[in-house]
Every structure is written in structure tokens, then in C-alpha cells.
C-alpha positions as CSV (number, residue, x, y, z in Angstrom):
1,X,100.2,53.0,84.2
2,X,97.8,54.6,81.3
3,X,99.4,54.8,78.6
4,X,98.7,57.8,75.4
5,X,100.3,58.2,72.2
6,X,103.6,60.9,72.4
7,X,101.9,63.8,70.4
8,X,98.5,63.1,70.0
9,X,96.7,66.0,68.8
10,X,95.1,67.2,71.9
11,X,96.4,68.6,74.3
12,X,94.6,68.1,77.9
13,X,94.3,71.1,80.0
14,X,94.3,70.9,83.6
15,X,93.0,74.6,85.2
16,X,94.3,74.3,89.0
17,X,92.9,77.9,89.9
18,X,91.2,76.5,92.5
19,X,93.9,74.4,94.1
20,X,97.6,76.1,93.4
21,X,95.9,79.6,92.1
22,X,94.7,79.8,96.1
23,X,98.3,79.9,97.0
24,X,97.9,83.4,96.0
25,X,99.1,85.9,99.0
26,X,95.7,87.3,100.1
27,X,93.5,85.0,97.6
28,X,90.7,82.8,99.7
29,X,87.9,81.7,97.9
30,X,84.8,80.8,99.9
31,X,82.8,77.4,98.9
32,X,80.4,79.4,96.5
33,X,83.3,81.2,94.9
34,X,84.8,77.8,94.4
35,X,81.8,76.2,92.5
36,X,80.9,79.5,90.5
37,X,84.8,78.6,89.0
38,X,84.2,75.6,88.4
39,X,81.3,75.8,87.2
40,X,82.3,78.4,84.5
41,X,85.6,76.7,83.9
42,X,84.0,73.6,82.9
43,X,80.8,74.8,81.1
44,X,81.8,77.9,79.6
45,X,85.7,77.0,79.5
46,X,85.5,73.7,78.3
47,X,88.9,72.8,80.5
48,X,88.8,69.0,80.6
49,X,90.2,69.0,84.2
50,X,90.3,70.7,87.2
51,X,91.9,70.4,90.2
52,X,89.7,71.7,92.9
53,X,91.1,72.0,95.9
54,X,93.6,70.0,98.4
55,X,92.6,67.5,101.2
56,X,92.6,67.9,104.6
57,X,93.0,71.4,104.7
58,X,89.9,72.8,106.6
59,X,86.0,72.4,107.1
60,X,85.6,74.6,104.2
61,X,87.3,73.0,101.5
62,X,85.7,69.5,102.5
63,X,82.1,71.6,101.7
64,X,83.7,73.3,99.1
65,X,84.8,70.2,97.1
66,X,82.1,68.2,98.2
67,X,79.4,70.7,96.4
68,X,81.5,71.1,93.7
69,X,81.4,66.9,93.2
70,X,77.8,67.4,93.6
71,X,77.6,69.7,90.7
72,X,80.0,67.5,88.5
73,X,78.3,64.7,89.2
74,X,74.9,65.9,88.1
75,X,77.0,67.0,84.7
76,X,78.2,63.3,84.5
77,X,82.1,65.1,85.1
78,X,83.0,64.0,88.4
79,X,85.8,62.1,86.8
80,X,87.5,65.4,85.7
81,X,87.5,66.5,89.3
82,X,90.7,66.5,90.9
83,X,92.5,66.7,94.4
84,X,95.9,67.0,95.8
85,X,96.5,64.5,98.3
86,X,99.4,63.8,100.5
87,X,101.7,61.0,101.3
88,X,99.9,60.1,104.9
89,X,99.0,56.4,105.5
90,X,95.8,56.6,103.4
91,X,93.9,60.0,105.2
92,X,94.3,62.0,102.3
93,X,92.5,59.1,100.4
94,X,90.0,58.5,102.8
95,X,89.4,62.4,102.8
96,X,88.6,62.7,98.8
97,X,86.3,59.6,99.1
98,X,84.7,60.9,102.2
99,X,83.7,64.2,100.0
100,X,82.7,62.0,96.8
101,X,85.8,63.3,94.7
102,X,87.2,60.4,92.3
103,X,90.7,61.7,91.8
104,X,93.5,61.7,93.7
105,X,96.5,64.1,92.6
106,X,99.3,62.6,95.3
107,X,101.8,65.1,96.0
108,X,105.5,63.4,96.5
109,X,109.4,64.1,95.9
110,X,110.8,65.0,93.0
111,X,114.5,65.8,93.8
112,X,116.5,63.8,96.5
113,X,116.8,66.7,97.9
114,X,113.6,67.4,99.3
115,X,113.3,63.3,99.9
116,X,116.4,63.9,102.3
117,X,115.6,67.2,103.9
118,X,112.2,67.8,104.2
119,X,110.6,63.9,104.1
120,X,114.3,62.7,106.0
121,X,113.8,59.6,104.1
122,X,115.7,57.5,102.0
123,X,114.8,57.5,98.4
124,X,113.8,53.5,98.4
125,X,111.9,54.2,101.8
126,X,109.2,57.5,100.1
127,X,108.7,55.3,97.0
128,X,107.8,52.2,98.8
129,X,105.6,54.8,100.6
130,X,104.5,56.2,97.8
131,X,103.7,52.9,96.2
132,X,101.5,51.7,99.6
133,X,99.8,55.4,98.8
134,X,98.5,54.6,95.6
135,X,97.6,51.0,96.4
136,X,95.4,52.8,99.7
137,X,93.7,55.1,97.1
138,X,92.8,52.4,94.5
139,X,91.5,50.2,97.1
140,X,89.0,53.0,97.5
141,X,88.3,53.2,94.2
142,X,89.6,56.1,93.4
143,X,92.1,57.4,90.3
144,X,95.3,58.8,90.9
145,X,97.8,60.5,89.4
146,X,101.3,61.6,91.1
147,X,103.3,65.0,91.2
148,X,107.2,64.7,91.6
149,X,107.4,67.8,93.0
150,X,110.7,69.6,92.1
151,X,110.8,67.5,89.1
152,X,113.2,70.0,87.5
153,X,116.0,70.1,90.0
154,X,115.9,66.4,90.4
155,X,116.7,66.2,87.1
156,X,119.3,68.3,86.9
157,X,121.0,67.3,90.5
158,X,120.0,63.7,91.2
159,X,119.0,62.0,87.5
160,X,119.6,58.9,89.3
161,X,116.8,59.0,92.0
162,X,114.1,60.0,89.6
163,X,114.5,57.4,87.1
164,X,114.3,54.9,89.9
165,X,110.6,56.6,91.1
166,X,109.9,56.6,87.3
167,X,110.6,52.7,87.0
168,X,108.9,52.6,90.2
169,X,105.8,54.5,89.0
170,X,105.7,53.2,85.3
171,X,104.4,49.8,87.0
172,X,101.9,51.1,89.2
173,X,97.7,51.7,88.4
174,X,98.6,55.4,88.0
175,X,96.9,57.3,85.1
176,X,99.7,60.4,84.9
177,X,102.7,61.5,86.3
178,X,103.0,65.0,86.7
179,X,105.9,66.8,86.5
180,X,106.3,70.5,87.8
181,X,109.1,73.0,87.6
182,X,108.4,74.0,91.3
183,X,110.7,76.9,91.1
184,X,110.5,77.8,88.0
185,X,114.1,77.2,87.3
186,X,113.6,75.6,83.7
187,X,114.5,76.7,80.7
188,X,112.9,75.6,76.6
189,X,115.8,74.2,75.8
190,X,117.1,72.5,79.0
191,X,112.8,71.2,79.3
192,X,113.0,69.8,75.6
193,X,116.2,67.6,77.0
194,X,114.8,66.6,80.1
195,X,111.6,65.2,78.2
196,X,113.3,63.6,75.4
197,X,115.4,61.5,78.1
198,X,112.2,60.4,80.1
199,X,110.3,59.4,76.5
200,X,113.6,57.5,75.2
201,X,113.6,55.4,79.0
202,X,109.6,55.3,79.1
203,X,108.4,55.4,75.7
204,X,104.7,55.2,77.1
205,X,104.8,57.4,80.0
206,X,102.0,59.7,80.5
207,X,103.4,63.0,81.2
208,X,101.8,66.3,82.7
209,X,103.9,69.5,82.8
210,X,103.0,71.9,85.7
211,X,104.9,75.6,84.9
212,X,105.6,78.0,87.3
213,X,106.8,81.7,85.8
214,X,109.9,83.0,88.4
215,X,111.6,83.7,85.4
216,X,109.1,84.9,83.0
217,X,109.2,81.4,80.8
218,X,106.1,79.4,82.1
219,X,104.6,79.8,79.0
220,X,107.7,79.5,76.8
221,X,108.3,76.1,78.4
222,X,104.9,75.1,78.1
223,X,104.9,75.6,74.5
224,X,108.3,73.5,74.4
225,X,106.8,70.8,76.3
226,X,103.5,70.3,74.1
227,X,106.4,70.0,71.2
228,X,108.1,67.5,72.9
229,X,104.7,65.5,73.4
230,X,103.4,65.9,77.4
231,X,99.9,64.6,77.2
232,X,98.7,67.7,79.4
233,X,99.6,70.9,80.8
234,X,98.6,72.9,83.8
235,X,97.3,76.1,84.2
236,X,95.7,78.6,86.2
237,X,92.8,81.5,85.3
238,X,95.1,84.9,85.1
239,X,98.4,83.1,86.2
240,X,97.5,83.1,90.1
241,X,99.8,81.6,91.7
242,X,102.2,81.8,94.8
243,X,105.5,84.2,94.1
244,X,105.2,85.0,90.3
245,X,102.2,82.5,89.6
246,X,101.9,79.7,87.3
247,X,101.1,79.3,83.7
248,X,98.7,81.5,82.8
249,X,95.7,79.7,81.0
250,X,94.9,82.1,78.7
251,X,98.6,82.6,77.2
252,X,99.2,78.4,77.2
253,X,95.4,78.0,74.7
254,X,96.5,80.6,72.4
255,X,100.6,79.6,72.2
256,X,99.4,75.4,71.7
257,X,96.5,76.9,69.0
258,X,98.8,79.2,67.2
259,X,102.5,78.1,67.5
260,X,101.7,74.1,67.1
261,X,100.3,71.6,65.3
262,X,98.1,70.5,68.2
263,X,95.0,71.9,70.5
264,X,93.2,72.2,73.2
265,X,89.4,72.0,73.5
266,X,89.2,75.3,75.6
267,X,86.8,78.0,74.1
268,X,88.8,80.9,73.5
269,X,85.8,83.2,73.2
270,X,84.8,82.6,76.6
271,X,88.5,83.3,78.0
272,X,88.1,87.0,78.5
273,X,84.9,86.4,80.5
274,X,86.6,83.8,82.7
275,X,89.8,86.1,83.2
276,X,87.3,88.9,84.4
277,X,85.1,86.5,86.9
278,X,88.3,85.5,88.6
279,X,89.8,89.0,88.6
280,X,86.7,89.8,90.6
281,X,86.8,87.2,92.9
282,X,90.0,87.2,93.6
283,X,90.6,90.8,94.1
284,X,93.7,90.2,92.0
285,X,93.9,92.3,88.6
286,X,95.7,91.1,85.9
287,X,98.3,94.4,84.0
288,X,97.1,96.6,81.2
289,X,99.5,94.6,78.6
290,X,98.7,91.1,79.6
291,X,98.7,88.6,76.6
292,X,95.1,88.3,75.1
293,X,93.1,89.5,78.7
294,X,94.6,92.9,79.0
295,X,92.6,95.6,78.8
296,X,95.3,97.6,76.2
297,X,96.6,94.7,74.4
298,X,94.1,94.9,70.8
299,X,95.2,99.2,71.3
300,X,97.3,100.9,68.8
301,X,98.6,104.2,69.7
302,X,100.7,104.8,67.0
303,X,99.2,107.1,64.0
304,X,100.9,104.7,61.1
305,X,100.3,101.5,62.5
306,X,96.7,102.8,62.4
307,X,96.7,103.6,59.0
308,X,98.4,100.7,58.0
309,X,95.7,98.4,59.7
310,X,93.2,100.9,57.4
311,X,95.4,100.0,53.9
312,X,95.6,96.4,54.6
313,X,95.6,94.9,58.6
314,X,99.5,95.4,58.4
315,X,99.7,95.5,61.8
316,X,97.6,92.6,63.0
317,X,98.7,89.3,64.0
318,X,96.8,85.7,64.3
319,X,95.6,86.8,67.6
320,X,93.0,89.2,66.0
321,X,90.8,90.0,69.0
322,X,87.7,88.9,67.8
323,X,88.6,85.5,68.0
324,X,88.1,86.5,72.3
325,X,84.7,88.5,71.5
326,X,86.8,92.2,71.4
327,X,87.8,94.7,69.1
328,X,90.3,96.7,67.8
329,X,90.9,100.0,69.4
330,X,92.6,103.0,68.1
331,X,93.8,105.1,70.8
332,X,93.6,109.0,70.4
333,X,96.2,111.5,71.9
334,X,99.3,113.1,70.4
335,X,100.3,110.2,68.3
336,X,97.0,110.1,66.9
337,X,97.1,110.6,62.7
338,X,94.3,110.7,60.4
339,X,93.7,107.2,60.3
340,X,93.2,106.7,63.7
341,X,90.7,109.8,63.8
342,X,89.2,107.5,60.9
343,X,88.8,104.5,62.8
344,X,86.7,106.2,65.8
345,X,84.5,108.2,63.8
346,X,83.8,105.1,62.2
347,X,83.5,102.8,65.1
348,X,80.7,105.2,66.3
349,X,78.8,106.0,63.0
350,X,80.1,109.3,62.2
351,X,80.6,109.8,58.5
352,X,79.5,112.9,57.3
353,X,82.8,115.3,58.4
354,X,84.9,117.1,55.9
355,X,87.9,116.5,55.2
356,X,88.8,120.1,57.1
357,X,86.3,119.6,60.3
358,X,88.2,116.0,60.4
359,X,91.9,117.5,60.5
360,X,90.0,120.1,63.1
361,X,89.0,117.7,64.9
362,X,92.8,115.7,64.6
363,X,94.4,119.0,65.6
364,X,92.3,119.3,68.8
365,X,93.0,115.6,69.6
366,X,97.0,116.4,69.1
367,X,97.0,119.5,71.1
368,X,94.7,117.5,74.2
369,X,97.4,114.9,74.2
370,X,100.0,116.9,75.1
371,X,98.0,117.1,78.3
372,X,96.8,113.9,79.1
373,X,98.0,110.2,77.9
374,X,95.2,109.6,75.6
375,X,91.6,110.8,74.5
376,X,89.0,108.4,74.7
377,X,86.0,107.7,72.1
378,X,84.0,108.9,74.9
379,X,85.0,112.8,74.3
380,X,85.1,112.5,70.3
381,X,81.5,114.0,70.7
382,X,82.6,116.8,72.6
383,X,85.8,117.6,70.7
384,X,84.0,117.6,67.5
385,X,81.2,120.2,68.8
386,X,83.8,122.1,70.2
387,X,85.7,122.5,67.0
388,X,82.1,123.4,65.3
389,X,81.7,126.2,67.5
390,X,84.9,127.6,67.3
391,X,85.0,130.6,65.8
392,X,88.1,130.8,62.3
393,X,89.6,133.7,63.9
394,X,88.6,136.7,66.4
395,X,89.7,139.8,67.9
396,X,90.3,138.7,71.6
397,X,92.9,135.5,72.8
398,X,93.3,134.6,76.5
399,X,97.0,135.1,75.5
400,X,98.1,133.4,79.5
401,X,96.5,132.7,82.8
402,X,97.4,132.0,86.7
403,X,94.7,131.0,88.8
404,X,95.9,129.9,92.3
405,X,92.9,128.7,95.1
406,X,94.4,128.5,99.1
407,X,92.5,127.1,101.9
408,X,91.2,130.2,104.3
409,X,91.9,132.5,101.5
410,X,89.8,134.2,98.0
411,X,90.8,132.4,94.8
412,X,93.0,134.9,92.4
413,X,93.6,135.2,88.7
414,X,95.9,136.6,86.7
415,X,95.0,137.1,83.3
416,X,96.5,138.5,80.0
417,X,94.6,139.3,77.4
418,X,95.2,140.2,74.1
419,X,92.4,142.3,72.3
420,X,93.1,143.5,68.5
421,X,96.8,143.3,68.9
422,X,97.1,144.9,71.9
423,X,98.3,142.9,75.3
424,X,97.7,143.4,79.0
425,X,97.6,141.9,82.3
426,X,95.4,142.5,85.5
427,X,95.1,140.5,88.7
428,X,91.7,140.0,90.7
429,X,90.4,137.9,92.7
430,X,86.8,136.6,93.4
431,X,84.6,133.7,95.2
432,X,85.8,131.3,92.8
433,X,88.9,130.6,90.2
434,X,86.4,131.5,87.5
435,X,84.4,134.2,89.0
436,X,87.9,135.7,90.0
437,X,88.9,134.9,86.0
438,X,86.0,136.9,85.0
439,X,86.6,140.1,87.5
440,X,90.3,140.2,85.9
441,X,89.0,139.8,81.8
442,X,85.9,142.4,82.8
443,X,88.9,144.8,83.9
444,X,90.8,145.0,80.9
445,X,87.6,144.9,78.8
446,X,86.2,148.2,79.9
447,X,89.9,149.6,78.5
448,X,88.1,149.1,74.9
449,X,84.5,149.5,75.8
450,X,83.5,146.1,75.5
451,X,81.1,145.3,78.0
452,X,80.6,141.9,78.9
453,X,77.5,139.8,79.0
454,X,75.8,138.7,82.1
455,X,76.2,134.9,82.8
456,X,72.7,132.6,82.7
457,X,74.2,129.7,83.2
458,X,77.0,127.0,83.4
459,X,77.1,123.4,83.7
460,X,79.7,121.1,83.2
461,X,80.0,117.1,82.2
462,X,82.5,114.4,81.5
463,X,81.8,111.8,79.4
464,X,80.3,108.5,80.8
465,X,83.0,106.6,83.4
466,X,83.6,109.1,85.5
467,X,87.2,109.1,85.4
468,X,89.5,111.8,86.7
469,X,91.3,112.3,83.8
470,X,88.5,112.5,81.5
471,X,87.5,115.6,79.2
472,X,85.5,118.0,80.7
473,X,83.0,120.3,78.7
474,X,81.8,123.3,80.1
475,X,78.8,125.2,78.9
476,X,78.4,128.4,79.8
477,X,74.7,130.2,78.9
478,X,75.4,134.0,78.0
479,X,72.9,136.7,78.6
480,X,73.3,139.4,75.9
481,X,72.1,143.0,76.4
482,X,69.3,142.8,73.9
483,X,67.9,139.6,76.0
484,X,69.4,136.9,73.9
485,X,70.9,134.1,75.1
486,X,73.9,132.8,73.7
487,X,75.8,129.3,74.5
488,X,79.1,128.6,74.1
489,X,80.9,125.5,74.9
490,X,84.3,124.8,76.0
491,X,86.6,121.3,76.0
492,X,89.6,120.6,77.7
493,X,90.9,117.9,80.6
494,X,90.9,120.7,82.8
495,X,87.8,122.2,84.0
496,X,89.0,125.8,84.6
497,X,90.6,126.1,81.2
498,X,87.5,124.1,79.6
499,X,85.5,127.6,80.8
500,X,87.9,129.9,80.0
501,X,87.7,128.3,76.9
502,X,83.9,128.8,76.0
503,X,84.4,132.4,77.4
504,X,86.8,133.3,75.1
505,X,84.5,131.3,72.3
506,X,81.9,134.1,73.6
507,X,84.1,137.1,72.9
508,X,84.6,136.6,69.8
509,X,81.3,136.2,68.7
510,X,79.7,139.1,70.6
511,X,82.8,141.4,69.5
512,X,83.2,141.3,65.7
């Protein structure tokens, strides 16, 4: 077989998105979807191999890896195009080189166990055929490489049998031998052991480790096998992958870039794009928190890690989020301190608040995240006007309010007021929550000759998204009895109280 120095500073990635990412319950990709992939993976990515697809599965993955063969081949790549094949008197073969692909990736048996049970073969028997296999493949002129599928438990139940196809394998044209941890059953340390034995019986074995993540460790033994000197290491866009997935790609460039002395050639900058592509495609999101693609992971929440970031990036690590094309977010909401406040106002070129309007505006952002997980960027605008137009003190507070709407029935409110001191409560009800609101405040407001002014208009908006959850300002126009019109506005996550807000804003300046 090829042969490649232990520990060479590169690191080839194999991205098999295409071929064990479609294991994926509910994940099909049709034969453009499959060459869009590729085509990103390879000229945006710069992956250095890719297994595309597996043969003999159906009309559409022959056009599939056919035009994605075509493609390669017009990039002078066709080489790094790869495809599983099966242990089948020579169709698999025949197959790849009927759709132009150059690789073959031949699927056999790790363990003994699934040479006796599944194959019912002896072990001598499935190498010999695994041996004729390669021989079929070559004679076509194609490349091939071999998985010993359930590499992991073989080594751990049945050492015996895979040193015997190792021997066996070591002396045939192969260019790798890959070797997966099907069920995800390894462990860093157990790995690091395994590998060391294989490299101390076959100092120039070519090794590829395949992960898979049923115990959360796909990337942790990835890492331990690039220390222990595999050639390669596979991969898949977002982890896809049947049952927990495999190794995620994005996680496995990162770890080998920070945590080693080696790399990849993978562009990280274009990672996030190529984690959102596939997301699409597939219909399958990756979480909030996932390593380097999440959408929260460059978020602080907390008010000091903010301000330490501000003092001196004491909370950032090598994974800085620009090296990915993002930025560092500061999350607003009842954690929220100053620096954080600092951070947004910066981030969208507002520098001219006091000191006070700025502690204001933090006060308003502390009391809105009691309601609702966090305040975006988005409604910084709308807080800040708010607090402008806030009058310092004023004779009238909604002190409490119950507004209850029923199908078939008229909206009611119950409202206390409190007007110079002095508290009471009326019920009313009305066409709407707010027009029943208003019938209830007008009530207790003729108790103290305060008449109140005739409403012009009222709009409402959120901020750009569109989100449920989001802020909501209310404007309300106010027409005054001398024909003036007065504007107030009010901000909360609830529309209802976002009105009563900017009515009670009105109060107080019409009543001095």
C-alpha cells in the first residue's frame, strides 16, 4: 500500500456529507443538491476529499455522482472524488467506473463479529474476497481505499482477526485504510492505544479515522487520533449523520488548528457559510450552542464578562469569531451591566448619551428582561426614545391593570389609578382591551376634572424580524383641546402595556 510519514503536518480531511451525512433520518438530497455541496465544499471549503455518494443505490445517485465527476473533472479534482463500494464480485467497481468516478472506498469487516454474523464467512474466506475486490477495481483502473467497518470493537473483541486483514491489506495496491468507530464506542484514551499498536505492527500504514458521536466524543477522539499520527480524518458538514451523527467538520478544523501542532487546509472563514447551505438543504438545523456555527456561541450574557472583554478581551478565547467572518455579541436583558449597554451603543454608532440617559436606558433594559429572555440591538432605538420621552416624575401612575378579551364577549379592564397620591379602581369594558382601558382611566379622571384628550392616532411596530417576542412600540397621536397634537410613545414586549404606557406618558405631560 501508499505509504505517508506518522505525523506529517497536514492533516487530510475527508467531508462524507454527501455519502454517510445522507444517513440522516429524513435527509435526501436530490442530484443538484449533491453537486451545489460539492461544489462549495471543494471550492469554497477547500476539503481535499469527498466522498460523494455510495454505488448501486439508485438511478439518482448514478446522475448524481456522475455530474458531480463531470464538475470535478473540469476542476482537474476527479481524483479527490470518492465512493463507497461493496464487497460484490466487482459490480460495485464496475458501477464507479461506469459513472466516471476514480475512487473506490470498499466497505468490509472490521470485527469477526460482523464477518461471522452478518457476511457468515470465515475470516480467511472475506479477506481473500476482499483481496479479489481490490484486484477487480484496479484492473479498472480505479483507486481504492478500504473501511474495516467496526474497526473499534474488533479491536477490543477479536485483536487477532484484524491484524490478520491488516497483514493482509498492508500488501495490497490500496492507498488508505480506514478505520471507523461504527458505534461510537471509543474512548481518547482507549483510541490512542489502539493506534499506537497498529503503527508499532505497521510502521507505514496509512490510516484514516472515521468518528461517529453516540457518546458525545467524536471530536475528542478525533483530536487524539491526529496526535497519534492518522494521515486523515472524516467528517461531515453540521455532524449529519445516522443516530447521533459523525464528526462534525467544523469542530474537527478548529480542535487540529488550535489544540495541535498540525492542520488542515480547510478555510475556516468559509465554514459558517457551508454550515448554513447545508442546514438549508437538509432541513436539519444545527442547536443554538453548537461549537463555532451556532447562532449564540460568540454571545455573552453576563454584565462582567462584558465588561471584562471592554478592560482587556478577558473573556475571549483563540476561537475569536472573526476568524469565521462573525462578531461578538453582547446580549441585553436583566444581566445586562453597563458595559454591555456600551458595547451595542457602540456596535451601532451611538456615542453621544450621558452618562444618566445611558444608566436610563440600562434600567429600562433590566426591567424588560425580567419579561422576556433578552433584548435585542434591534429595540435599543426604541428603548432609548422611550427613555427620552419619559417624563422625571408626574402626578398620575397606572398603579395596576386587568385586561381580560373572551371569544363572543366585550373585552374588560380593570384599572387603578393613582392621581396625586390618591388611589382608585374602576372596571369598564369597551370594543377593544385598550378602548375598554381607556373608558376605565376616563372614569376616574373626571373624579379630579381632568379631561382627557381625544385620540388622533396610533400605530404600532416591532423592530425588523418580525419575531413574536420582539419589543413593540406603540405611538399613540393625542388631540389636545386647543387643537394640538401631542405624540407620545410607549415600549414594552407587550403591546397592551406598550399603549398603556405612552398613555400614561400623556398624562403627565398634559396634567402638570
Amino acid at each position: 500500500m501508499k505509504t505517508k510519514t506518522r505525523n506529517d503536518r497536514y492533516v487530510e480531511v475527508l467531508d462524507t456529507t454527501l455519502r454517510d451525512g445522507e444517513q440522516t433520518p429524513g435527509v435526501a438530497f436530490t442530484p443538484a443538491e449533491k453537486l451545489s455541496i460539492a461544489r462549495l465544499l471543494i471550492s469554497r471549503l477547500h476539503v481535499d476529499r469527498l466522498e460523494i455518494g455510495s454505488a448501486r443505490v439508485s438511478e439518482g445517485e448514478h446522475e448524481a455522482i456522475a455530474s458531480i465527476i463531470k464538475w470535478a473533472e473540469h476542476r482537474g479534482c476527479a481524483d479527490r472524488m470518492e465512493i463507497l463500494g461493496f464487497v460484490d464480485g466487482g459490480k460495485s467497481a464496475q458501477w464507479i467506473h461506469e459513472a466516471g468516478g476514480r475512487v473506490l472506498n470498499l466497505l468490509a469487516k472490521g470485527s469477526e463479529t460482523h464477518c461471522r454474523v452478518q457476511l457468515r464467512k470465515e475470516p480467511a474466506q472475506h479477506i481473500a474476497d476482499v483481496c479479489a475486490e481490490i484486484d477487480r477495481a484496479i484492473r479498472l483502473g480505479l483507486s481504492v481505499n478500504v473501511y474495516l467497518e467496526d474497526w473499534s470493537n474488533g479491536m477490543a473483541n477479536s485483536f487477532d482477526y484484524v491484524y490478520s486483514f491488516l497483514k493482509a491489506l498492508v500488501h495490497q495496491p490500496v492507498d488508505r485504510i480506514m478505520i471507523p468507530d461504527t458505534l461510537g464506542v471509543l474512548t481518547p484514551d482507549v483510541l490512542t492505544r489502539y493506534l499506537d499498536w497498529v503503527y508499532a505492527a505497521f510502521p507505514d500504514i496509512r490510516l484514516d479515522y472515521h468518528a461517529h458521536n453516540d457518546y458525545g466524543l467524536a471530536n475528542a477522539n478525533s483530536l487524539a487520533a491526529v496526535k497519534a499520527g492518522v494521515s486523515g480524518v472524516h467528517a461531515t458538514v453540521n455532524g449529519l449523520g445516522e443516530r447521533t451523527g459523525n464528526q462534525p467538520l467544523a469542530q474537527l478544523v478548529v480542535t487540529v488548528h488550535d489544540q495541535t501542532s498540525r492542520r488542515t487546509r480547510v478555510v475556516e472563514k468559509e465554514i459558517q457559510h457551508a454550515s448554513d447551505i447545508v442546514q438549508a438543504i437538509s432541513g436539519k438545523r444545527y442547536a443554538w450552542n453548537t461549537p463555532v456555527v451556532g447562532t449564540d456561541v460568540f454571545t455573552q450574557t453576563c454584565g462582567v464578562h462584558a465588561d471584562g472583554d471592554k478592560k482587556g478581551n478577558l473573556y475571549a478565547n483563540k476561537l475569536l469569531p472573526e476568524r469565521f467572518g462573525r462578531n461578538r455579541k453582547y446580549a441585553l436583558g436583566k444581566l445586562s451591566g453597563k458595559a454591555s449597554v456600551d458595547h451595542n451603543l457602540e456596535a451601532m454608532g451611538i456615542e453621544d448619551l450621558t452618562p444618566e440617559l445611558k444608566a436610563k436606558v440600562l434600567q429600562e433594559i433590566v426591567r424588560l428582561g425580567d419579561k422576556k429572555k433578552q433584548v435585542t440591538p434591534a429595540d435599543i432605538p426604541f428603548i432609548i426614545a422611550s427613555v427620552l420621552r419619559t417624563p422625571t416624575s408626574g402626578r398620575i401612575q397606572v398603579v395596576d391593570y386587568h385586561i381580560v378579551s373572551r371569544q363572543n364577549m366585550l373585552p374588560k379592564a380593570t384599572v387603578t389609578l393613582r392621581v396625586d397620591g390618591v388611589e382608585s379602581t374602576e372596571t369598564s369594558s369597551g370594543d377593544g382591551g385598550y378602548d375598554a382601558f381607556v373608558k376605565s382611566l376616563r372614569k376616574q379622571l373626571r373624579k379630579h376634572d381632568i379631561t382627557l384628550p381625544k385620540l388622533a392616532d396610533y400605530e404600532v411596530r416591532i423592530p425588523p424580524g418580525g419575531k413574536t417576542d420582539a419589543l413593540v412600540e406603540t405611538t399613540i397621536c393625542w388631540e389636545l383641546p386647543d387643537g394640538r397634537l401631542l405624540t407620545t410613545t410607549g415600549v414594552d414586549c407587550d403591546q397592551m402595556a406598550a399603549a398603556i404606557v405612552a398613555t400614561e406618558k400623556m398624562l403627565n405631560l398634559v396634567v402638570k
